[in-house]
N, C-alpha and C positions, 0 to 999 in steps of 0.2 A: 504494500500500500504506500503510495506515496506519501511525502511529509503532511500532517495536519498543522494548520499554518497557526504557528506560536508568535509573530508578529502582524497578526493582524490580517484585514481582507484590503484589496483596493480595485479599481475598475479605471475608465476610462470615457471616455462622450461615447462611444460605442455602447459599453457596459450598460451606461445610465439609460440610455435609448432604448435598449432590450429589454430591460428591468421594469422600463416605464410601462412598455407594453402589455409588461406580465400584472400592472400593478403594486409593483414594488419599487424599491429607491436602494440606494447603496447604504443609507440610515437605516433599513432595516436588514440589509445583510451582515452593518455593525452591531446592532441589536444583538441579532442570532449568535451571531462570533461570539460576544461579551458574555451571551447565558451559558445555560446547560445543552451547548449541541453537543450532535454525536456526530462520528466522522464515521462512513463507508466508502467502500473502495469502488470505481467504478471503470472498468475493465476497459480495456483499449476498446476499442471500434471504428471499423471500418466502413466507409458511406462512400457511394458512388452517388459523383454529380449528373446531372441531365445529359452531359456529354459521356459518360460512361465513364470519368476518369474519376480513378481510387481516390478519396479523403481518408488519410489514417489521423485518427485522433486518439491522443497519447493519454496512459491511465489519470484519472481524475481523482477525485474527491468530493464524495458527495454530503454537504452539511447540512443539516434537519435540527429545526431546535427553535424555541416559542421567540416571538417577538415581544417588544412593552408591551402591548396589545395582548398577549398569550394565544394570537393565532402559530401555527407551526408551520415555518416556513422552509425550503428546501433550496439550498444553491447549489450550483455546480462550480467547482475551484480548479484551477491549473497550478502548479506551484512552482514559482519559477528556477531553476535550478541557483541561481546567483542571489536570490534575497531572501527574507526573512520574511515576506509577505505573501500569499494567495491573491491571484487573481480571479475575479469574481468572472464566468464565462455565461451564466445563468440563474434563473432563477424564480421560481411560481410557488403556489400555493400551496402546501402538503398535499399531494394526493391520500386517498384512506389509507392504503397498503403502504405509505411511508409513514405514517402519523400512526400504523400500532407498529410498528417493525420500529420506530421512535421508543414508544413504549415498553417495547420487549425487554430483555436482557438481547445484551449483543450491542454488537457497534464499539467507538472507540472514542472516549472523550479526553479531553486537552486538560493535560495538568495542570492548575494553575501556581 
């Protein structure tokens, strides 16, 4: 599993733009950082574009874990080899199968 990001999340105009779409802000991917998330791994994957040409996207990190709000929110992180911080690549609303697999035992939380 790759690193779970002990300095923090950060984005981009890009990030904020995607985020927005989903209804969310990067104040609420700080939220989720700062509580009780849990970290899973999220396995490479590979995606063909329209023109048939391979997208390999490199393993993730996937973080679930309540906002100020107490809704339970889900992002997706890259971590970047050379810093101390996660980059925020995604992010929506708990689907139900994330928010009890949240609940369960299992997953991996950040030592503070």
């Amino acid at each position: 599993m790759p690193d779970i990001p002990y300095g923090g999340v950060t984005g981009n105009h890009v990030t904020g733009e995607h985020l927005w779409s989903h209804g969310l802000t990067m104040e609420d991917a700080d939220d989720v950082w700062d509580g009780p998330a849990k970290y899973f791994s999220q396995p490479v994957r590979i995606r063909f574009d329209e023109s048939g040409n391979e997208d390999v996207q490199p393993e993730r990190v996937k973080m679930v874990g309540p906002d100020h709000r107490g809704r339970l929110l889900t992002f997706i992180l890259e971590t970047p080899d050379d810093e101390r911080q996660s980059r925020v690549v995604t992010g929506w609303v708990s689907t139900p199968g994330e928010q009890t697999r949240y609940h369960q035992p299992g997953g991996r939380m950040r030592t503070r």
